[in-house]
DOSE-855545 format. One record per residue: chain; x, y, z of N, C-alpha, C in turn; residue in three letters; residue number from 1. Coordinates in nm, 3 decimals, always signed. Example, Ala and Ser with C-alpha at 12.3 -4.5 7.8 and 13.67 -1.06 7.14 Angstrom:
! residues 2
<kevex 'A'; <+1.319; -0.569; +0.780>; <+1.230; -0.450; +0.780>; <+1.320; -0.330; +0.780>; 'ALA'; 1>
<kevex 'A'; <+1.285; -0.225; +0.708>; <+1.367; -0.106; +0.714>; <+1.290; +0.003; +0.787>; 'SER'; 2>
END
This chain:
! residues 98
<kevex 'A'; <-19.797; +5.310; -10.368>; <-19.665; +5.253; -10.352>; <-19.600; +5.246; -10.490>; 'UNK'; 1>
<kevex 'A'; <-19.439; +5.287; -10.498>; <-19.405; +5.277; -10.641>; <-19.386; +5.143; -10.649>; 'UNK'; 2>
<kevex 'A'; <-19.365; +5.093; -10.784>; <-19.367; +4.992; -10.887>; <-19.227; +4.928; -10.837>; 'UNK'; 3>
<kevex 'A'; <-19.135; +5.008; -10.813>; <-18.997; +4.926; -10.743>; <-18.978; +4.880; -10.602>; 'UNK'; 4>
<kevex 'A'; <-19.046; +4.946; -10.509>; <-19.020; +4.933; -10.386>; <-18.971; +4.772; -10.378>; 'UNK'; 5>
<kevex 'A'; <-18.989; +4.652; -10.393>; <-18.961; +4.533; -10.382>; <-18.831; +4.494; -10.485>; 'UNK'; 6>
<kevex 'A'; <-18.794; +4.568; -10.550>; <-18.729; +4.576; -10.672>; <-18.552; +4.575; -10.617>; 'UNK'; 7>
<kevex 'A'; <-18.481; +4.509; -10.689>; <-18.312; +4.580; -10.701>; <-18.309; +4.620; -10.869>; 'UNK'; 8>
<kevex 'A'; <-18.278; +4.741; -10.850>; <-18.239; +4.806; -10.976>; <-18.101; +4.817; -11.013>; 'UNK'; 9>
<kevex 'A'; <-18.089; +4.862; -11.158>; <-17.959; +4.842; -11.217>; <-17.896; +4.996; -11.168>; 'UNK'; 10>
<kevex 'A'; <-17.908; +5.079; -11.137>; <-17.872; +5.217; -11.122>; <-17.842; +5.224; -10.977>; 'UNK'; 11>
<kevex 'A'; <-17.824; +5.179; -10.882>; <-17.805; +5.195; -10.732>; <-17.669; +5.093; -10.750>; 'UNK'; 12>
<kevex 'A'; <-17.684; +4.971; -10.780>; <-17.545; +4.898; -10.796>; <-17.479; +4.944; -10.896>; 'UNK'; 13>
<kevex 'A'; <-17.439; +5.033; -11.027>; <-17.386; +5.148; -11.108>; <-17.322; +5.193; -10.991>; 'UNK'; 14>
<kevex 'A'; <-17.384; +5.286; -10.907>; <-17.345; +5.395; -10.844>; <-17.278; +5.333; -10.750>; 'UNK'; 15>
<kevex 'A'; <-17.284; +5.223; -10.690>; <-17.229; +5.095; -10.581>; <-17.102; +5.078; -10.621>; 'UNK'; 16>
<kevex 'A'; <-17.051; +5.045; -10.771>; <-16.936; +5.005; -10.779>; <-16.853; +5.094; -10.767>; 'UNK'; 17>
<kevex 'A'; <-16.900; +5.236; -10.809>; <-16.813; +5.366; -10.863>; <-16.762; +5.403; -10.727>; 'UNK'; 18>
<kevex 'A'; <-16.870; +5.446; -10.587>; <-16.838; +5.470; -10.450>; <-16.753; +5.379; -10.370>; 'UNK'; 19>
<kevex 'A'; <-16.766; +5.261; -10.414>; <-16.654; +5.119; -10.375>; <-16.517; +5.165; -10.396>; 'UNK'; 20>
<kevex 'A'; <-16.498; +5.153; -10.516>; <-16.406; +5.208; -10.601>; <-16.334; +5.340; -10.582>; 'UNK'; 21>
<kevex 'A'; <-16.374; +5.462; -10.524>; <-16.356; +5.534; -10.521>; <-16.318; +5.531; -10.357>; 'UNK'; 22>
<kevex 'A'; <-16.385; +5.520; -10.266>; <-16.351; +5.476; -10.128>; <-16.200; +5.404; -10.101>; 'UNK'; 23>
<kevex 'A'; <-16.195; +5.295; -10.206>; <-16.088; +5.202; -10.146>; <-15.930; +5.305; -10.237>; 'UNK'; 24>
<kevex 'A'; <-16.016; +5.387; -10.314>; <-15.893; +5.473; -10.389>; <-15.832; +5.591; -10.282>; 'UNK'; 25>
<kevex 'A'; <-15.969; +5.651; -10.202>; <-15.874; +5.740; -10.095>; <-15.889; +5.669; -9.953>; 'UNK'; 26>
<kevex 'A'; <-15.903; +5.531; -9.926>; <-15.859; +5.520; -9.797>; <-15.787; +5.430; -9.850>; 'UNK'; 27>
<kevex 'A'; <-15.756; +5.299; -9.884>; <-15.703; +5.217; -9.981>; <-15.686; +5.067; -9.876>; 'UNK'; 28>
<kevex 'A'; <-15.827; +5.077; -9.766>; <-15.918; +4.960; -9.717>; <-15.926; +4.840; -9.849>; 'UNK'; 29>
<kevex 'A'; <-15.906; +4.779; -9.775>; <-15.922; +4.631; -9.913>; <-16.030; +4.573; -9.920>; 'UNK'; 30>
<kevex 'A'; <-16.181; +4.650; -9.764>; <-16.295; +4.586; -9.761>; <-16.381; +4.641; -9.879>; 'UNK'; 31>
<kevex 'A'; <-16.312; +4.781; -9.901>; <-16.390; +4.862; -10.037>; <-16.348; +4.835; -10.176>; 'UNK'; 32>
<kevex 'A'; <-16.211; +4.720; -10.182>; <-16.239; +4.671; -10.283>; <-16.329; +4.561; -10.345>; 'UNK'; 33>
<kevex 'A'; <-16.305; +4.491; -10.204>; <-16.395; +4.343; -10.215>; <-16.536; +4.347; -10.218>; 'UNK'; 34>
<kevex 'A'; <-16.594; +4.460; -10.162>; <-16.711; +4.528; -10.141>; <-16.744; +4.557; -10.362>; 'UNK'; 35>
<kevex 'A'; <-16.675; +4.617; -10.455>; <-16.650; +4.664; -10.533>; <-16.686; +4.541; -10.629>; 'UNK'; 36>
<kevex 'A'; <-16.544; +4.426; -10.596>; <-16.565; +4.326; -10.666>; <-16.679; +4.222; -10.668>; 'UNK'; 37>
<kevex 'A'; <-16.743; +4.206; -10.585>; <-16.916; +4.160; -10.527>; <-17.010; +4.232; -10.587>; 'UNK'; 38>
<kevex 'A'; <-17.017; +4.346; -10.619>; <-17.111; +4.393; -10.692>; <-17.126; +4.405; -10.821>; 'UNK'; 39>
<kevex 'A'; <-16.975; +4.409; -10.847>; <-16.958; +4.373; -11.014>; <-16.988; +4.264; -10.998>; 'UNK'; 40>
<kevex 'A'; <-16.962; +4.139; -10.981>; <-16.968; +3.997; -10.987>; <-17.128; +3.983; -11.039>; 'UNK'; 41>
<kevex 'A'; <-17.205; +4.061; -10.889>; <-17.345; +4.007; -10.879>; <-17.404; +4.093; -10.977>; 'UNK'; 42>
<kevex 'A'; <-17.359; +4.202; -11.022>; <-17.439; +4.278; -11.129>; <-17.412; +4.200; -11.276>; 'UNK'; 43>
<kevex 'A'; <-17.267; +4.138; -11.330>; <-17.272; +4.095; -11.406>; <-17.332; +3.939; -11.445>; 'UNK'; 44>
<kevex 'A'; <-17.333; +3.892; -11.330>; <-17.445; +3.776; -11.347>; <-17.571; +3.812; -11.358>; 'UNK'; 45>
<kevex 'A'; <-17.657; +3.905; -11.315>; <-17.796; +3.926; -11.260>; <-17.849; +3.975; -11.374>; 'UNK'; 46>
<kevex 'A'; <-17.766; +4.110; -11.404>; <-17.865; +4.245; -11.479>; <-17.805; +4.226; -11.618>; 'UNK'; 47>
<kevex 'A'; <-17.693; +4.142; -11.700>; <-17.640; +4.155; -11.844>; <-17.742; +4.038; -11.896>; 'UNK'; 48>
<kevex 'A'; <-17.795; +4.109; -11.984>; <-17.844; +3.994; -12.113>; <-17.746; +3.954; -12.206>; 'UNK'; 49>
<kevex 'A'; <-17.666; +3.843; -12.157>; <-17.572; +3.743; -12.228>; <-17.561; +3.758; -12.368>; 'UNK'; 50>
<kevex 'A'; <-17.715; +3.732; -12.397>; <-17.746; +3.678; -12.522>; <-17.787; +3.760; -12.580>; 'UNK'; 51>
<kevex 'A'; <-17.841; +3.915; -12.600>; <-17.853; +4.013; -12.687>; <-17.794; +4.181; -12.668>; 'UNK'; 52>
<kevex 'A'; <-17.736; +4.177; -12.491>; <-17.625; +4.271; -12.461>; <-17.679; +4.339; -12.377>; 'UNK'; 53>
<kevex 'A'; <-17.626; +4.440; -12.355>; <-17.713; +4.552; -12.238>; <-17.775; +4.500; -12.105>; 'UNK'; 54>
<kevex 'A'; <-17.793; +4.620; -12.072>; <-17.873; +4.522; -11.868>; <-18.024; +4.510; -11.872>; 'UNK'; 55>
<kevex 'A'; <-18.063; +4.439; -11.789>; <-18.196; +4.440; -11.768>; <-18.230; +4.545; -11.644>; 'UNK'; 56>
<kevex 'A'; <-18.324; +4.586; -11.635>; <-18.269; +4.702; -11.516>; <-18.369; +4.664; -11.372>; 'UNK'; 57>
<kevex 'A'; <-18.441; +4.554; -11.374>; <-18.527; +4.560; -11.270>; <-18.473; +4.376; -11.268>; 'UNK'; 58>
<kevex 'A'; <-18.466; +4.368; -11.102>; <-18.470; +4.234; -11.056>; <-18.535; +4.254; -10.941>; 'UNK'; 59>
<kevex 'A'; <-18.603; +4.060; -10.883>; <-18.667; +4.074; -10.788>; <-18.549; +4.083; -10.626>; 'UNK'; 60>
<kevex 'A'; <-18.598; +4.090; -10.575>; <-18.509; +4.099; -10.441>; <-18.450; +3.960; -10.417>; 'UNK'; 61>
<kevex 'A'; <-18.478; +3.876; -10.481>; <-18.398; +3.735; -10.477>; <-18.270; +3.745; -10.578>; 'UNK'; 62>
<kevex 'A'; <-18.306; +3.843; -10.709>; <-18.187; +3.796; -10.745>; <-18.297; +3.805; -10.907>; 'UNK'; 63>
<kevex 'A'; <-18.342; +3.752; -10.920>; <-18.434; +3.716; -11.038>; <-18.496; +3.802; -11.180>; 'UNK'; 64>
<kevex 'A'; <-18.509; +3.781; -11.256>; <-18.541; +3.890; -11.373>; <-18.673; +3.914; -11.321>; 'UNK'; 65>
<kevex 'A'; <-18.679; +4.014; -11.328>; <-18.887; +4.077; -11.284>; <-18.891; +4.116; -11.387>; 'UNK'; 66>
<kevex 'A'; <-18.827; +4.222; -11.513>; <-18.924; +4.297; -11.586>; <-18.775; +4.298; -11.724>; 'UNK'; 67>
<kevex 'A'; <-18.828; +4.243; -11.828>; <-18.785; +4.226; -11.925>; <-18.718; +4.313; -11.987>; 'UNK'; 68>
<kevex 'A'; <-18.818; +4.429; -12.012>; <-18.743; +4.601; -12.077>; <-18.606; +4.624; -12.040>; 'UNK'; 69>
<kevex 'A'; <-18.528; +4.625; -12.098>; <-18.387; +4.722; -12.124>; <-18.429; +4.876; -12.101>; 'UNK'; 70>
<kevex 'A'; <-18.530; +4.892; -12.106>; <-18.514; +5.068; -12.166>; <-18.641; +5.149; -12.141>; 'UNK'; 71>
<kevex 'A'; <-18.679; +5.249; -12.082>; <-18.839; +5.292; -12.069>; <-18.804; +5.434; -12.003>; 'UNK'; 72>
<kevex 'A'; <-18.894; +5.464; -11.938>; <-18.874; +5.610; -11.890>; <-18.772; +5.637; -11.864>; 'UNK'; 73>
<kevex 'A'; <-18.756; +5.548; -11.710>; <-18.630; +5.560; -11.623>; <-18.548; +5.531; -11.646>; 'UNK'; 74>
<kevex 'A'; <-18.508; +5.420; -11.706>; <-18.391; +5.316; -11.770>; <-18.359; +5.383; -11.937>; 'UNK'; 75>
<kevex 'A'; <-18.287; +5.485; -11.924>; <-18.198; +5.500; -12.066>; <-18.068; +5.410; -12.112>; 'UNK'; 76>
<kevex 'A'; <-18.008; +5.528; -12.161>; <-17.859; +5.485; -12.209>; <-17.745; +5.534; -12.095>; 'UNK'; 77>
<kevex 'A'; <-17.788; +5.650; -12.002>; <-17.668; +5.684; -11.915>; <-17.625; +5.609; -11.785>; 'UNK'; 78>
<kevex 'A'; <-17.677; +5.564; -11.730>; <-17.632; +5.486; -11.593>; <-17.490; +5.399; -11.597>; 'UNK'; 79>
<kevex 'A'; <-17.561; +5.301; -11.710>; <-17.447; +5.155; -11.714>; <-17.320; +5.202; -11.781>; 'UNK'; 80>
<kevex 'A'; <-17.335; +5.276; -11.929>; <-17.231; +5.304; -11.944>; <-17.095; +5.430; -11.903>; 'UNK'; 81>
<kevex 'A'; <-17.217; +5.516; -11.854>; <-17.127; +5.617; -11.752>; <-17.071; +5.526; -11.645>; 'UNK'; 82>
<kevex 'A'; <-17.116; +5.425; -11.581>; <-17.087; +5.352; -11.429>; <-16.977; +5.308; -11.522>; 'UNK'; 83>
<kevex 'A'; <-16.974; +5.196; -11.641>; <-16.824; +5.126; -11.666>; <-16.742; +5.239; -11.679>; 'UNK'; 84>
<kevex 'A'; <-16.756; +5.283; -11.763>; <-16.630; +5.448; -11.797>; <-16.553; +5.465; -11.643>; 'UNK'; 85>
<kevex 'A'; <-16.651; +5.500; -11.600>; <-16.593; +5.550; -11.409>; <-16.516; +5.468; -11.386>; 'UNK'; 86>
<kevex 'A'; <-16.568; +5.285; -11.375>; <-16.465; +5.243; -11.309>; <-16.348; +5.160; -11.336>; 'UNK'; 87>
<kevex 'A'; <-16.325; +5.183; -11.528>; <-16.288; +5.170; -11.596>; <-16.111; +5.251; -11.566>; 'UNK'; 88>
<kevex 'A'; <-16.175; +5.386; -11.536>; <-16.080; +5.481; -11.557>; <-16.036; +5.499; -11.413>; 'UNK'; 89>
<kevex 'A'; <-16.051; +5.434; -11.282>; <-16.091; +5.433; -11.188>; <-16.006; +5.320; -11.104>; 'UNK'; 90>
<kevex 'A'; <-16.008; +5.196; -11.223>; <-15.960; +5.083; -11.206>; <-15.811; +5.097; -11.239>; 'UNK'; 91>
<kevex 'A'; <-15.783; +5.185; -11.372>; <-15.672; +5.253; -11.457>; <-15.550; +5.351; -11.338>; 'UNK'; 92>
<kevex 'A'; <-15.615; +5.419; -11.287>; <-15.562; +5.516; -11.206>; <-15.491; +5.409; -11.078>; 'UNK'; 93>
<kevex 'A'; <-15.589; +5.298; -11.035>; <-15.542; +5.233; -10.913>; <-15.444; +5.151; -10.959>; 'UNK'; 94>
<kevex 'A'; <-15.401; +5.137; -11.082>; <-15.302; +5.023; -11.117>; <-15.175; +5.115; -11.173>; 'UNK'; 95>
<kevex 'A'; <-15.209; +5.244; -11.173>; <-15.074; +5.353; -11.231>; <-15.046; +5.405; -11.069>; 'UNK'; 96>
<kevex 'A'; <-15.089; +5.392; -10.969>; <-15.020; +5.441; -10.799>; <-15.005; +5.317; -10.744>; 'UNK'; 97>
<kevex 'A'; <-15.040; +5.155; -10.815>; <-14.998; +5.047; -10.718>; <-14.838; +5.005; -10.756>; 'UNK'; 98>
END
């Protein structure tokens, strides 16, 4: 059994906000924004280390820090900051057609 199966990772909610985001951009449903804004919410409470920056990338299924590392095989530098860029530019576009 892998090491995550019980796990919420930082890279599935990345990809969560961007498809939110992108959904409520070509149907322009307000459940795919709110859907959008919930995951940012819960990602920026859960996975940011406040206090020295960057995400933590493994929580338990409650919500909880499981595994300390910022950074290891799986967990680089591309996920988090490709995911803000996206919906950065994403967020940009929906406020230049509202």
């Amino acid at each position: 059994m892998q090491l995550e199966w019980d796990m919420k990772m930082w890279w599935p909610h990345n990809e969560a906000m961007i498809a939110f985001l992108m959904a409520y951009k070509h149907t322009g449903e307000k459940d795919y924004l709110n859907n959008f804004a919930q995951v940012l919410e819960y990602s920026l409470n859960r996975f940011v280390d406040r206090e020295h920056g960057e995400w933590f990338g493994y929580l338990s299924r409650e919500g909880h820090l499981k595994i300390k590392a910022k950074g290891g095989q799986w967990k680089g530098c591309f996920h988090v900051p490709r995911a803000l860029m996206m919906c950065e530019k994403l967020l940009h576009e929906l406020i230049q057609t509202h």
